[in-house]
C-alpha positions as CSV (number, residue, x, y, z in Angstrom):
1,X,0.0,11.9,24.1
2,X,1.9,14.5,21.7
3,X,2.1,12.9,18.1
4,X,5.8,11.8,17.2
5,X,5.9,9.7,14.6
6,X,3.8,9.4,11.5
7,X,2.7,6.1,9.7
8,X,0.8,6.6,6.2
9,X,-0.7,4.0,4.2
10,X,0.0,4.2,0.3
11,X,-2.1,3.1,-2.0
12,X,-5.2,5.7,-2.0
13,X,-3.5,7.8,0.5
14,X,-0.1,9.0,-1.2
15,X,-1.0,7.0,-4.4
16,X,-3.7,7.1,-6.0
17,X,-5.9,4.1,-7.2
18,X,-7.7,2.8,-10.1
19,X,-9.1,-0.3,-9.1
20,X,-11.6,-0.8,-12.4
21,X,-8.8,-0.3,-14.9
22,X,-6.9,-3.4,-13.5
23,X,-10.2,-5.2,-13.4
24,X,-11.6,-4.2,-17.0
25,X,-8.4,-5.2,-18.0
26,X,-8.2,-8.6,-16.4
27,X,-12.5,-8.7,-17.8
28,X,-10.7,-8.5,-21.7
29,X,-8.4,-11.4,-20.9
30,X,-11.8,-13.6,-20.2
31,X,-11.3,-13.7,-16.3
32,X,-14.6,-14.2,-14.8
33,X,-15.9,-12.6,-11.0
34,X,-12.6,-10.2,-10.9
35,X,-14.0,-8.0,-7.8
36,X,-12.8,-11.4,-5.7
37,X,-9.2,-10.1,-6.9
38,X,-9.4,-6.4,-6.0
39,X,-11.5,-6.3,-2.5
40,X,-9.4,-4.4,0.5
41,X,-9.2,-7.8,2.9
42,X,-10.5,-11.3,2.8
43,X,-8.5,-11.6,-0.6
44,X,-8.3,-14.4,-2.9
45,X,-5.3,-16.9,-1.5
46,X,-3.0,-16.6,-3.8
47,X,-2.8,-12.8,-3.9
48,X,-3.0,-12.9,-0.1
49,X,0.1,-14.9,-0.1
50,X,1.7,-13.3,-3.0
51,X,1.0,-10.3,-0.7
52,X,3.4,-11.3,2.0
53,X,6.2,-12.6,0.0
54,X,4.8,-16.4,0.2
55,X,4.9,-16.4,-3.2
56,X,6.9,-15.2,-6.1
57,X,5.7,-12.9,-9.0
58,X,6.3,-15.9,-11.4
59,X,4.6,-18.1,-8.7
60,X,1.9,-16.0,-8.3
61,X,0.3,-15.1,-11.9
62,X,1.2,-18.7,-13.0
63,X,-1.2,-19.5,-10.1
64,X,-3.7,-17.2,-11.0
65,X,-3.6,-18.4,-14.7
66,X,-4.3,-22.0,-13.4
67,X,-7.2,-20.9,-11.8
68,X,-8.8,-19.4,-14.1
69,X,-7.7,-21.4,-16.9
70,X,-6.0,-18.6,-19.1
71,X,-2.4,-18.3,-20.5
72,X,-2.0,-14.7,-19.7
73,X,1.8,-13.6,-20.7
74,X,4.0,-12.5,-17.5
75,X,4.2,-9.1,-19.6
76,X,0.9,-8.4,-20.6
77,X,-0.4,-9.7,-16.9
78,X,1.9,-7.6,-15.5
79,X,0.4,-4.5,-17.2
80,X,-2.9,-5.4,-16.5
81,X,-1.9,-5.8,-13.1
82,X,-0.1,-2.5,-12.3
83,X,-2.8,-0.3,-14.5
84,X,-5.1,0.3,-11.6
85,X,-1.8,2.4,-10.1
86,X,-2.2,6.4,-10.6
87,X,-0.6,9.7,-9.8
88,X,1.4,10.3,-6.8
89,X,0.4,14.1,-6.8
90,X,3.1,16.5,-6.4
91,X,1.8,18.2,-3.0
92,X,1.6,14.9,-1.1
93,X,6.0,14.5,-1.9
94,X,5.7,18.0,-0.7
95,X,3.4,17.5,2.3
96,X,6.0,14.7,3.4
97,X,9.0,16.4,2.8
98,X,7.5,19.1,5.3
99,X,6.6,16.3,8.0
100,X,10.1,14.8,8.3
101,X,11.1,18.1,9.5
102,X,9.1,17.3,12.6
103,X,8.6,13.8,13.0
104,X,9.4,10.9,12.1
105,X,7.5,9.3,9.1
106,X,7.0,6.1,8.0
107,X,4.7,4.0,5.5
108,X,3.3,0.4,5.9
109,X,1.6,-0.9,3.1
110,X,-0.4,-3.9,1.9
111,X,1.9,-4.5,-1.5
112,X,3.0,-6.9,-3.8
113,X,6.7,-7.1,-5.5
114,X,5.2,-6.1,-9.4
115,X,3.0,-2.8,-7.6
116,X,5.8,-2.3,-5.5
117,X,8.1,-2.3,-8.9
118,X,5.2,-0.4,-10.9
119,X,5.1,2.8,-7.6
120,X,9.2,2.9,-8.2
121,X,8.5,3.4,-12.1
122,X,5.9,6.0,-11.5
123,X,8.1,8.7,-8.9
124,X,11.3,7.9,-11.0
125,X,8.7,8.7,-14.5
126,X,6.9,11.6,-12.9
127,X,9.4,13.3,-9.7
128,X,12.7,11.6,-10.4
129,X,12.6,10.1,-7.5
130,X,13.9,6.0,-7.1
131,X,11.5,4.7,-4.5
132,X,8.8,5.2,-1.9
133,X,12.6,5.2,0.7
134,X,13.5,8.3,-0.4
135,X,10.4,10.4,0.8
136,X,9.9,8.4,4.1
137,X,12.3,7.2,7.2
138,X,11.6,3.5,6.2
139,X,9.1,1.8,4.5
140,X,7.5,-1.1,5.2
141,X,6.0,-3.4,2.3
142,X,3.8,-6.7,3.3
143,X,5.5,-8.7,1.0
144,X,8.9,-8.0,2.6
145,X,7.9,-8.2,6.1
146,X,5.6,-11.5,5.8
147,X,2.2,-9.9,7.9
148,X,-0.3,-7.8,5.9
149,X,-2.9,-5.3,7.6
150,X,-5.1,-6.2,9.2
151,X,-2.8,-9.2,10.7
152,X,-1.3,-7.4,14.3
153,X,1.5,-8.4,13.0
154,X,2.0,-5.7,10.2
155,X,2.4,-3.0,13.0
156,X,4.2,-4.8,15.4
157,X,7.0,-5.2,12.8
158,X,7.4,-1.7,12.4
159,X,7.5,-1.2,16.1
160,X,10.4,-3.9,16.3
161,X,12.1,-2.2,14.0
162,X,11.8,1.7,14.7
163,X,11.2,1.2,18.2
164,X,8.4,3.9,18.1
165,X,5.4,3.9,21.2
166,X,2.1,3.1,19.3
167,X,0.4,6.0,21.7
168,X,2.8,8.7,20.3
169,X,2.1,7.5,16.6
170,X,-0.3,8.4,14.4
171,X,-1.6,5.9,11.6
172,X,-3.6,6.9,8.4
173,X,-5.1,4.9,5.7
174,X,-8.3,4.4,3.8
175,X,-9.6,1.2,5.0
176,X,-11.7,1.2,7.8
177,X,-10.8,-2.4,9.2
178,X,-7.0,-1.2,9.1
179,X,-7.7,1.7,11.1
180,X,-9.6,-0.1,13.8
181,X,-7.0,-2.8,14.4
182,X,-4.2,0.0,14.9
183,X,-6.5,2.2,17.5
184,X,-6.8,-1.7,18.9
185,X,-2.7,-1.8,19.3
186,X,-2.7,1.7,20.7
187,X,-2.1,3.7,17.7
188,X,-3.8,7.0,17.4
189,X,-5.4,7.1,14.3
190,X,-7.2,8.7,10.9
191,X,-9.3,7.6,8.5
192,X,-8.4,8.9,4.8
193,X,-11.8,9.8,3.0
194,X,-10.4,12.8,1.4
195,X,-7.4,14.3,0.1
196,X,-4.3,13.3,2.5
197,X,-2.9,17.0,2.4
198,X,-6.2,18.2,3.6
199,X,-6.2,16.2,6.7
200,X,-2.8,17.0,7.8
201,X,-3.2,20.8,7.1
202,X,-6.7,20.4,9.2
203,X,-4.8,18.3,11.9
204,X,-2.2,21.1,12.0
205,X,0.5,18.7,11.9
C-alpha cells in the first residue's frame, strides 16, 4: 500500500547516541556491570519501569542508588545520565520539515522523563527549537504512554490516537527486535544502520 504516515524512532535515528559516555561515567561513580543499564531491551527493572512512567525521576535514581549502594546526587546522576545524548544534526530537522509536507509524521520512542528533558535542552541549545513536538505531528514517549517497544502496546497507542492504518505506515528505528514486532502489527518497516537522511533520500520519500 502507498506510504502515508511516517513513524521514526529517536534516539540513534534523529538523535544521536553515546552510550559509553553515560556508562564511563556511571564506572567513575564505582557502579559495577553498567552494560545491564544501557542494553536496547530486557533492561534492568527499575529503568524498565522508570521507562514507562511507573516510576518517578526521584523514584527512579534513588532506586538505582539502593542498588548499587552509592549516594549519587540527583544533579550529578542526572548528568551522568543524559551525557550519552548527542547531536541532533541539522539535516535530519531539515529532512523532517520536508516529510510533513507529504505525510504525516510521527515519533515513538523508548524514553525516560530526565532524557526526554536533556533532547528539549539540546534543540532549544543547538536549533532553538522547544521540543521533539515541534518538528513532528505528535510524539509519543514510553514514559507518557505506559508501554515501551517491543510491548505491542507502544504502537497500538499511537494508532488509538492518530487513527493511522499500520499497512499505510512506515516505521524506522535501529533496533532490530523493534522493527520485527511492528512488520508483526502490519507496519511496513526500515531498519536504521546508516544515516536516517540517507535512507529516506534512497527510499525516495
Amino acid at each position: 500500500m502507498p506510504i502515508k504516515n511516517l513513524l521514526f524512532d529517536l534516539g540513534g535515528v534523529i538523535i544521536d547516541l553515546h552510550i559509553f559516555k553515560t556508562r564511563a561515567a556511571f564506572e567513575e561513580f564505582g557502579m559495577e556491570d553498567t552494560s545491564r543499564w544501557f542494553i536496547a531491551s530486557n533492561q534492568a527493572t527499575l529503568l524498565n519501569k522508570y521507562e514507562t512512567g511507573k516510576l518517578s525521576t526521584e523514584e527512579f535514581i534513588a532506586g538505582v542508588n539502593e542498588e548499587i549502594g552509592l549516594k549519587i546526587s540527583e544533579e550529578d546522576f542526572y548528568t551522568a545520565w543524559t551525557t550519552m545524548l548527542g547531536k541532533v544534526k541539522e539535516p535530519r530537522i531539515g529532512m523532517l520539515k520536508e516529510l510533513r509536507e507529504k505525510y504525516r509524521v510521527y515519533a515513538l520512542s523508548n524514553i525516560n522523563a530526565m532524557h526526554a528533558h536533556a533532547c528539549h535542552e539540546i534543540l532549544q541549545r543547538d536549533h532553538d527549537i522547544y521540543s521533539f513536538h515541534e518538528i513532528f505531528d505528535l510524539v509519543f514517549y514510553s514514559h507518557e504512554i505506559g508501554a515501551r517497544k517491543p510491548e505491542p502496546e507502544a504502537w497500538l497507542k499511537v494508532v488509538e490516537r492518530t487513527g493511522l492504518i499500520p499497512e499505510e505506515t512506515l516505521f524506522m528505528d535501529d533496533n532490530t527486535d523493534n522493527v520485527e514486532m511492528a512488520k508483526k502489527l502490519g507496519f511496513q518497516t526500515a531498519i536504521v544502520d546508516r544515516e536516517i537522511t540517507e535512507i529516506i533520500a534512497n527510499m525516495g520519500l
